[in-house]
N, C-alpha and C positions, 0 to 999 in steps of 0.2 A: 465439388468444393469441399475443401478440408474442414473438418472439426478443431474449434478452435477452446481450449480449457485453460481454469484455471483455480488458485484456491481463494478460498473463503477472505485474507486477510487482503485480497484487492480493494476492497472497502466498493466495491460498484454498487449502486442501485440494482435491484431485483430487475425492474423495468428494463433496467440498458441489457443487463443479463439474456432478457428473453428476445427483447429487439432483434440481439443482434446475432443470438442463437450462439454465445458463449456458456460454457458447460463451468457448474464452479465444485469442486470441493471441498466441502467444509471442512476447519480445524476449529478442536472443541475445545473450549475450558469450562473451567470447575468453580463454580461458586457455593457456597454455603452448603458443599459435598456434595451439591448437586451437579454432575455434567451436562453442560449445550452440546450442541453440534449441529448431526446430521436427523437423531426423531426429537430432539426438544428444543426447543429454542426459547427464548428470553426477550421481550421487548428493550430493544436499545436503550430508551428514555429509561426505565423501570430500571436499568442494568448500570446507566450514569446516576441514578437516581440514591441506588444502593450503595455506588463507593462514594459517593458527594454527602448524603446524610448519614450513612449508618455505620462508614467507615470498612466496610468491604474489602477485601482482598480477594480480588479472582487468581488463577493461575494458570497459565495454557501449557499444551502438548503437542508435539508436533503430530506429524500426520505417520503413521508407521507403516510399510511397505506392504501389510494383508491389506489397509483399508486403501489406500493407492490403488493395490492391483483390483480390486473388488471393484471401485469406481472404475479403472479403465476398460474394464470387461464386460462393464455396464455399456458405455460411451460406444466401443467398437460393436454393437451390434448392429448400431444406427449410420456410423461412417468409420469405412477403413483407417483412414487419415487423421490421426491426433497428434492437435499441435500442442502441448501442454507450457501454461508461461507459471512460471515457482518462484515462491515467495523467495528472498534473498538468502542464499548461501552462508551469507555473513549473517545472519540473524535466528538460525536456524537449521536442523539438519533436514527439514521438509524435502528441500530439491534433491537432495542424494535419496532417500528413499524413494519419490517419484521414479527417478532417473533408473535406479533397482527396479522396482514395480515394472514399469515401461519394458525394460530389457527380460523380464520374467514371461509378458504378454504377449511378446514380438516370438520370443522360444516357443513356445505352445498356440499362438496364431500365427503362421509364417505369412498369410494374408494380409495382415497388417503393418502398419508403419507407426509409430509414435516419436515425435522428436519434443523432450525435456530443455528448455532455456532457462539459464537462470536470469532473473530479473533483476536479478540485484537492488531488489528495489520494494519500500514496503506499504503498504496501506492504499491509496492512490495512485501513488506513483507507479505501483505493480499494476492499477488500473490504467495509469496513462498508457504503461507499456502494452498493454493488453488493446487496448485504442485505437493501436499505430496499428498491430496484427490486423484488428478488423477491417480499416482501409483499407490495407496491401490485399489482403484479402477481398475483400469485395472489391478490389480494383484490377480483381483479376490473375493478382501475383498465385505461385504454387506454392508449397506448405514451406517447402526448402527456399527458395525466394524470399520467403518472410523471415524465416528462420534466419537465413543468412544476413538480412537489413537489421533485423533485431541485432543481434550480436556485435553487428557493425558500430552501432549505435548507441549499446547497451549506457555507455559513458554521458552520452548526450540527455539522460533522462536525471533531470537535478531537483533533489530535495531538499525543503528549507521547512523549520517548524519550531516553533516554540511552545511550551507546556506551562500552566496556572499552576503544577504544585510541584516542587521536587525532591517529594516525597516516593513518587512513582520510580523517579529515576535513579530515585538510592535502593529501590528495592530489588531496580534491573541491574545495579552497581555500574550506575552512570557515573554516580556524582557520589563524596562520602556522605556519611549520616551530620557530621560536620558543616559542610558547604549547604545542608538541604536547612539544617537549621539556621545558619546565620544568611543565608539566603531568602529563606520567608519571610525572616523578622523582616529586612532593609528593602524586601519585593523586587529581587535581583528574577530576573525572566531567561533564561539559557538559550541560545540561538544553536539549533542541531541540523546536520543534514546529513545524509549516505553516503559514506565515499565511495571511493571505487573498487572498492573489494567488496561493499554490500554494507558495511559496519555500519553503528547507530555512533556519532562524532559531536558532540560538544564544540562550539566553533568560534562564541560569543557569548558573552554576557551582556542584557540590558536593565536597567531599572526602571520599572513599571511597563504595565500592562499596555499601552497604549503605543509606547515605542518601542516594547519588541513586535508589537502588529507588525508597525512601517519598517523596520528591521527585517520583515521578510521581503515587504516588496525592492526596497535597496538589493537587498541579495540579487532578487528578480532579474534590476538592474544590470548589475556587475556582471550577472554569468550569462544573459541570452545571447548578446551579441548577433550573430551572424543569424540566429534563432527569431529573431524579432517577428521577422514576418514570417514563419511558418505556423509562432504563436498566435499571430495574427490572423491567419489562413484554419486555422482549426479550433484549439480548444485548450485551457488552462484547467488545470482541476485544481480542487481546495476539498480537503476534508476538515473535520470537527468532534471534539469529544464531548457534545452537548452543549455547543455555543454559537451557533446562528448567525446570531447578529455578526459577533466577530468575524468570522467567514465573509458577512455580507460587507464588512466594511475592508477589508483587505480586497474583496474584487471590486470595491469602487475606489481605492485607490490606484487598481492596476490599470482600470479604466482609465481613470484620468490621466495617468502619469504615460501608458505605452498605446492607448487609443486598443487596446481589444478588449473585445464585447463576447466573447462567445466563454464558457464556461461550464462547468460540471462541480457538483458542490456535492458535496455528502455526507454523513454522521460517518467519524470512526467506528469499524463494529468492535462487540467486544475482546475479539482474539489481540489486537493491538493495542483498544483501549485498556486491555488491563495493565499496561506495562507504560502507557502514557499519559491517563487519568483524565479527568473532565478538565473542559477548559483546555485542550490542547485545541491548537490551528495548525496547517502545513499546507503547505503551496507546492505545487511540481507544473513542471515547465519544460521544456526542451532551450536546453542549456549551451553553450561551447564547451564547459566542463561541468561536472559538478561542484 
């Protein structure tokens, strides 16, 4: 059975990580000069905690092709077969270094295999895709078989998210310094999701907090279509950038409104959250489009 990888900005629980015997590699950033990663790390809450009272500004790095190939030299000692799923292409140059790294390990181990997918896909969502690997995977499929459905499908994995401040997203240069101010004052909320190149996309504007929630599940709506009961048949994920509750009332609206019950909820970690701020929600779903 293949080894199946991935990085750090999948936002998955530790626990699901080791269940299901997915491999992750961390991407570090830098807070108050200090670097996270791979030997230090940061408690989440303490790390929302920072840019929410003390006005923090983290900034991240992608993963560069010695720590890639270091991680995969690690991994193939244990299983020939690496399936590696990468943060989004559009958000990052992560997956091209992988994809370097991989083809560097393959030259110098001719024993092994590794095939790089891009996910096109960020925080959860790169967990949802990771998800899908596990099933085909433990259902038996071959590394290539997975590899191949992934890619097929890569389109059918849809993001939908709205953010509490859009101060984060003037600093990503989502939104101008302009929109971010006259947006807080009137509590305008941005409705964003990945398009199909991987891109971070501005899609809607809502005013207040409470209906850009239902603004995601609408989204929900519109794009599962023919997905309905697959979503039904598995699993919705929802991450958070220290907002709980929100999270929890967005999946009892999906409840109610499309009858599925199974779910995967998680805190944004901080490689994402720094660039999306506390008080973000996102929902991912398998889609008809994104």
């Amino acid at each position: 059975m293949f080894q199946i990888t991935t990085d750090s900005t999948a936002d998955l629980p530790v626990e699901y990580l080791e269940k299901h015997n997915v491999g992750c590699m961390p991407i570090s950033y830098i807070l108050d000069d200090v670097t996270y990663g791979r030997d230090r790390e940061l408690d989440w809450k303490e790390f929302y905690a920072m840019m929410r009272n003390e006005g923090k500004m983290p900034t991240t790095s992608q993963i560069n092709p010695e720590e890639a190939k270091a991680n995969f030299e690690e991994w193939i000692k244990k299983n020939k077969e690496i399936l590696h799923l990468a943060f989004s292409s559009g958000l990052s140059g992560t997956y091209n270094n992988m994809r370097l790294a991989a083809e560097e390990v393959m030259e110098e181990h001719p024993d092994c295999r590794i095939i790089v997918v891009d996910s096109l896909s960020a925080s959860m969502g790169e967990g949802l895709f990771v998800h899908k690997a596990v099933r085909l995977r433990d259902a038996g499929k071959t590394m290539d078989e997975t590899a191949e459905w992934l890619n097929s499908h890569v389109q059918n994995f849809t993001h939908v998210f709205t953010v509490d401040d859009l101060f984060h997203l003037h600093r990503g240069g989502r939104v101008s310094k302009t929109a971010a101010v006259i947006g807080t004052l009137v509590s305008i909320k941005p409705k964003l999701h990945v398009d199909g190149e991987g891109h971070l996309i501005v899609i809607d504007k809502v005013r207040g907090r409470k209906k850009s929630l239902n603004a995601l599940v609408d989204y929900m709506g519109e794009k599962m279509g023919s997905y309905l009961q697959e979503n039904r048949d598995d699993c919705v994920f929802i991450s958070h950038g220290d907002a709980l509750e929100d999270a929890e009332y967005v999946r009892d609206q999906i409840r109610e409104r499309f009858g599925i019950q199974n779910f995967l909820i998680n805190h944004i970690g901080p490689t994402i959250g720094a660039h999306s701020g506390p008080g973000t929600i996102a929902l991912f779903f398998m889609g008809e489009s994104r």
